[in-house]
Every structure is written in structure tokens, then in C-alpha cells.
C-alpha positions as CSV (number, residue, x, y, z in Angstrom):
1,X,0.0,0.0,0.0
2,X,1.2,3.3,-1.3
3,X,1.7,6.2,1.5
4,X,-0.7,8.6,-0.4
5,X,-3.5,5.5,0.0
6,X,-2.5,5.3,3.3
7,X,-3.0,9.0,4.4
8,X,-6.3,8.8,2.4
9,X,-7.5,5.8,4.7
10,X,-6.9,7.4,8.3
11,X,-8.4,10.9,7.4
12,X,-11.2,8.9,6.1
13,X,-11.4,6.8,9.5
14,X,-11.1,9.8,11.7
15,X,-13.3,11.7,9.7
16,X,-16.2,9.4,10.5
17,X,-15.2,8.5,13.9
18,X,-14.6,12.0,15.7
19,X,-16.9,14.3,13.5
20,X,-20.5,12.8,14.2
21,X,-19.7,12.8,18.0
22,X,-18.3,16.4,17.7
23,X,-21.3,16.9,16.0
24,X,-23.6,15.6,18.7
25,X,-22.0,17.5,21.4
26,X,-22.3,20.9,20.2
27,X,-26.0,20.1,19.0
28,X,-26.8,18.8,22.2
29,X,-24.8,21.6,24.2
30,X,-25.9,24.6,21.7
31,X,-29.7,23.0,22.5
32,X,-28.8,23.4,26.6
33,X,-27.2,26.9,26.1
34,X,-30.7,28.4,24.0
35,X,-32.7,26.2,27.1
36,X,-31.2,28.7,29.3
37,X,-33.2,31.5,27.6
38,X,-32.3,34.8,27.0
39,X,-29.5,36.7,28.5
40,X,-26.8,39.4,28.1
41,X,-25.2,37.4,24.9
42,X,-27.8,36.9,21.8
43,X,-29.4,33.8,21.7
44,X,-27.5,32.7,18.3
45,X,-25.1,30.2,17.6
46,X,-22.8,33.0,17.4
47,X,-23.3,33.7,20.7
48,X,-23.2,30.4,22.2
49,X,-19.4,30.2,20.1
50,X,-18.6,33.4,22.2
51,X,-19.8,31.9,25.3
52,X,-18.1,28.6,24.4
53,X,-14.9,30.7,24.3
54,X,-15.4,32.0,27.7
55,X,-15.2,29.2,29.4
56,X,-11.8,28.5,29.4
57,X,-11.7,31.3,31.7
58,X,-14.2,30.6,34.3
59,X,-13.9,30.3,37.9
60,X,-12.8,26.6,39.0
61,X,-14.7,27.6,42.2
62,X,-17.7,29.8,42.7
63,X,-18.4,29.0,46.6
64,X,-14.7,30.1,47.5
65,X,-14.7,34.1,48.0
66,X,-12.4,36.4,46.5
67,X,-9.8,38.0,48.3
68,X,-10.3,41.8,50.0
69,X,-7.5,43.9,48.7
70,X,-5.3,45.4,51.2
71,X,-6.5,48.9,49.6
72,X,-10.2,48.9,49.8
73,X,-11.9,51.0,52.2
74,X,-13.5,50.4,54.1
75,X,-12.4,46.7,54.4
76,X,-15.7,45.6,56.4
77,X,-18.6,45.8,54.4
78,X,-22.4,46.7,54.8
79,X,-23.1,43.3,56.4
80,X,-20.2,42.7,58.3
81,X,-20.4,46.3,60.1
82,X,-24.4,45.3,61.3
83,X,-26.5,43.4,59.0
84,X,-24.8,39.9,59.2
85,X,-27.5,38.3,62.0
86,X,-30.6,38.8,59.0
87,X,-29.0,36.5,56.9
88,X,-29.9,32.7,57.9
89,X,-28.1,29.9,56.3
90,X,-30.0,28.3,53.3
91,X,-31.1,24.8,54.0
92,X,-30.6,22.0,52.0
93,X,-28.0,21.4,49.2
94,X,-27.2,24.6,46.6
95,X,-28.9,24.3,43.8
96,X,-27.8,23.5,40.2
97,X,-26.2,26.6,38.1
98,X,-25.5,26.6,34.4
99,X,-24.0,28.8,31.5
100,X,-22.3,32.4,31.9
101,X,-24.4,34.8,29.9
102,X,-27.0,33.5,30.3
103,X,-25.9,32.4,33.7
104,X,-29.6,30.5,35.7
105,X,-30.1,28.4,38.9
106,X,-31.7,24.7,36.6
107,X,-33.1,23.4,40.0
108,X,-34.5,24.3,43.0
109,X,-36.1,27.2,40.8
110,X,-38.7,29.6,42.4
111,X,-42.0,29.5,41.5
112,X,-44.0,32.8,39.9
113,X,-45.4,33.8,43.2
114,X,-42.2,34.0,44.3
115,X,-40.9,36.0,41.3
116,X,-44.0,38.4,41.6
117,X,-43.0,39.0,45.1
118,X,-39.7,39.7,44.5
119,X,-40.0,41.6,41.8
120,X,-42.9,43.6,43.8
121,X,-40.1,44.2,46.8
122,X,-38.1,45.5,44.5
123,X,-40.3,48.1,42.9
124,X,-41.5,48.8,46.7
125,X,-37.9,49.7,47.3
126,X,-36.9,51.8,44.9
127,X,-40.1,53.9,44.9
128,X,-39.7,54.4,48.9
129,X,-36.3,56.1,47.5
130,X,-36.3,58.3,44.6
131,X,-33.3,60.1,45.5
132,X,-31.1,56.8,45.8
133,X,-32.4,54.6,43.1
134,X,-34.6,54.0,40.1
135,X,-35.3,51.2,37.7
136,X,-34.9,50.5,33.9
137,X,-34.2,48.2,31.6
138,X,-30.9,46.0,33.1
139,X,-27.8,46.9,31.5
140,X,-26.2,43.6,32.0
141,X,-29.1,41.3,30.6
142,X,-30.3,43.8,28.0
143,X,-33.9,42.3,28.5
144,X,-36.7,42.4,32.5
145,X,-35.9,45.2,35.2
146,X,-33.2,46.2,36.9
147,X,-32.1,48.3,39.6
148,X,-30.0,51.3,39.3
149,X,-28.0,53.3,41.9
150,X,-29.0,57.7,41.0
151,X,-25.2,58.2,41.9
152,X,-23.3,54.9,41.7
153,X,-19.6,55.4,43.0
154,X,-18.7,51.9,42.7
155,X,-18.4,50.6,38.9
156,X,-21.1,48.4,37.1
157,X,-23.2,48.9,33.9
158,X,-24.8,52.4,34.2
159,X,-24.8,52.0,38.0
160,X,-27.2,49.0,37.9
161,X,-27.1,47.1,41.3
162,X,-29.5,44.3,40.6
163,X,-31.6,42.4,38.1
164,X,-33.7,39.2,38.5
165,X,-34.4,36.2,36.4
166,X,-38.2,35.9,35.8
167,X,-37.2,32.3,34.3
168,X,-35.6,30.8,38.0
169,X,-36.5,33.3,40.4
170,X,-33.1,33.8,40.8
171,X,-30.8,37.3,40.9
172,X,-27.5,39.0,40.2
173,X,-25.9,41.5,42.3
174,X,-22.5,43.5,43.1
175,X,-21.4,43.9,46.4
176,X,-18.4,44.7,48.7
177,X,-15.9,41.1,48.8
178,X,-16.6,40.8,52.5
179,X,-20.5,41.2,52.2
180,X,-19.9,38.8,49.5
181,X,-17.8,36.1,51.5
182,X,-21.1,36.3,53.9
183,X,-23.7,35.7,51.2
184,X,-21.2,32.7,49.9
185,X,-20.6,31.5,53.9
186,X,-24.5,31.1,54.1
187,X,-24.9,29.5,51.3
188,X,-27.3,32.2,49.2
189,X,-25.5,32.0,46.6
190,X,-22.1,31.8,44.2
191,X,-19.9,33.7,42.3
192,X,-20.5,34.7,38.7
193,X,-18.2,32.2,37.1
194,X,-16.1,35.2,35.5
195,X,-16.0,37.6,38.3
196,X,-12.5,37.6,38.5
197,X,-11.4,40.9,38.2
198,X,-8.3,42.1,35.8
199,X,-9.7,41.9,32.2
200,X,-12.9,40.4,33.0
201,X,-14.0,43.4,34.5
202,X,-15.2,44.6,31.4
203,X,-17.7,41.4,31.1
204,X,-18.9,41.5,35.0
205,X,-17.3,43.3,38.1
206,X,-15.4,41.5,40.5
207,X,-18.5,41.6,43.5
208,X,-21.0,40.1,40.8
209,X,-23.0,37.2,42.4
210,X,-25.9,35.1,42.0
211,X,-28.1,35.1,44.5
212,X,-30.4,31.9,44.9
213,X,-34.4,32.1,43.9
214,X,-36.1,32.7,47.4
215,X,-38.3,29.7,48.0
216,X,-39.8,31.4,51.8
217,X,-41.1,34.5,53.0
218,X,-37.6,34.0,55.8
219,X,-35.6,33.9,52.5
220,X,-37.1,37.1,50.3
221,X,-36.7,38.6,53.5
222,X,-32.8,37.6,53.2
223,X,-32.2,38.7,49.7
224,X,-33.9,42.0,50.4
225,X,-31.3,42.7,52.8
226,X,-28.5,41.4,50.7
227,X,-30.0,43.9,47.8
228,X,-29.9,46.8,50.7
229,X,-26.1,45.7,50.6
230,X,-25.4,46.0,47.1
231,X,-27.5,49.2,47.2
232,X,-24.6,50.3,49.8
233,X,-22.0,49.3,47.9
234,X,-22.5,50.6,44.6
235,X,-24.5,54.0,45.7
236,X,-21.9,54.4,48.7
237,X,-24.2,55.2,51.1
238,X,-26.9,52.7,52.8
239,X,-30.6,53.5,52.7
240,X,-30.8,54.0,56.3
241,X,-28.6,57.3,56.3
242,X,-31.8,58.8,54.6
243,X,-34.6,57.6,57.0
């Protein structure tokens, strides 16, 4: 046999054996990135190649805080200096997270009643304080409501401080690394898995998390107070200095 006849034969074999499953995989994973709904990156295949990308650079381990730098001030945050006792630990196990933009909690979801009473807490919020925040369309997901710091001091996109998922319930959030270590201690939620800081910046913030969909009245009363500390963190000042 020739060497030319030879080449010829193994493309042809690994041709049909590694292309089909190839195949299969991104069908299969382009299918669970659309499942995911939509998000802050288009729901194309373009975007899921971009997303794809991404990973490479994704946090290994989104329960494990980030560190405080030695710079920030203050080093405690909104609450570490008095709010820590309102945040209970979540029981049971965390739930299941996938993707990065769109980035969703797959089980454990909350249900619409819980979403509506969110979203109403929310909207409750912000109007009870017209001169600290307002909401609009959220800058990160490009799509549903968010909620924006008037005077943000602290960088995210246009001052936005929250958003939430009407699909799982669940929410994302900035806040200050050591309100965020308590949030992650508790076990309310995780790191965005490319809130790394550096580069990544420019995608989502170093203080991003998601916060778990609130399944109890004891836990919507949680993540209200862990919104009051991204409210703190990205506004600079907490809503109480205005009561």
C-alpha cells in the first residue's frame, strides 16, 4: 500500500469516527445553552461560540470568595459592620447553576409567586427612595428590570445594582468582597463564574454574584437585605442614612 492510500485511509477513518460525535456534542450543548433563555449574549449560535470561548476562563470555584484587597476601604462591608444576623443559612443542598451569559439556577427554581414578590419588593424599594435609586431596563441582561444606583460610586453597567431572572426566580448583584464572603458562607449564593477581576471586569465586576431564587417569606426577607447591601456598595451610602 502506497503512502498517499495510506493517508487517504486514516483521514477517512477519523473523519467518521470523531466528527459525528463532535457533532452531537455541540448540538446537544448549543440546544442546553438556547434552554437557558435569554440573557446578556444573543441567543445565536454565534453567541453560544462566544460563550463557548469563555469558558476557558471561568472560575474553578464559585463557593470560594475572592480575596479583599489590602487597599479597599473600608475593608468591612455593609453586612459585616451590622447586618450579618438577618442573613440565615439556606437549607438544603445549593442548587444546580449553568452557563455564563445567560448564567440561571436549573433546579431548585422559584415559582411565579415568588418571582412576583420579589419583583414587587423590589419596585417597593426603589419607589420608597427616589433620590437613591430607580429602575430600567438592566444593563447587564439587555432584556426584565433592573435596579440602578442615582449616583453609583462603585463601577457596574450604568450604576445598575441588581436584576432578576423571571425564568428561575433567581438574581444577580455587586457587592463589597466581604459582604460577598457572607452571602457565599450562608450559602445564598455563588460567584458569577467570571467575576474575577483584571480583564474580566469589562464582562462582570469583581462583587458580581448570584443570588439563589427565594423559596420562603424568611428567605425574600434575606435577599432584600442582601440587595440593601449591594444598594450600599454601589450607591456608597446605605438606605438608612436617609430615614
Amino acid at each position: 500500500m502506497d503512502f498517499t492510500k495510506y493517508t487517504l485511509i486514516q483521514s477517512t477513518y477519523i473523519l467518521y469516527t470523531l466528527v459525528p460525535p463532535a457533532l452531537l456534542f455541540v448540538y446537544k450543548d448549543y440546544a442546553s445553552f438556547l434552554e437557558l433563555g435569554p440573557g446578556g449574549t444573543p441567543s445565536t449560535f454565534i453567541g453560544y461560540l462566544r460563550v463557548s470561548l469563555l469558558r476557558l476562563f471561568v472560575l474553578w470555584n464559585p463557593y470560594l470568595p475572592a480575596p479583599i484587597p489590602a487597599a479597599l476601604r473600608p475593608q468591612a462591608g455593609y453586612l459585616t459592620l451590622r447586618h450579618a444576623k438577618n442573613l440565615p443559612k439556606r437549607l438544603g443542598a445549593r442548587p444546580k447553576v449553568a452557563g455564563i451569559a445567560p448564567h440561571r439556577q436549573v433546579t431548585q427554581k422559584g415559582t411565579l409567586a415568588n418571582y412576583a414578590e420579589l419583583s414587587r419588593s423590589i419596585k417597593v424599594l426603589a419607589n420608597a427612595n427616589p433620590s437613591q435609586l430607580k429602575l430600567g431596563t438592566s444593563c447587564f441582561e439587555k432584556h426584565g428590570t433592573g435596579l440602578f444606583s442615582v449616583n453609583p460610586i462603585n463601577y457596574t453597567c450604568n450604576g445598575e445594582i441588581c436584576h432578576a431572572h423571571p425564568s428561575d426566580g433567581s438574581l444577580h448583584l455587586t457587592l463589597h468582597p466581604a459582604d460577598a464572603c457572607i452571602v457565599l458562607e450562608r450559602c445564598l449564593g455563588e460567584r458569577h463564574p467570571l467575576a474575577r477581576g483584571g480583564w474580566f471586569t469589562g464582562f462582570v465586576p469583581l462583587g458580581v454574584l448570584m443570588v439563589y431564587a427565594p423559596r420562603t417569606m424568611e428567605e425574600l426577607e434575606a435577599v432584600m437585605e442582601i440587595i440593601k447591601a449591594a444598594v450600599w456598595w454601589v450607591g456608597g451610602q446605605s438606605l438608612e442614612d436617609y430615614e
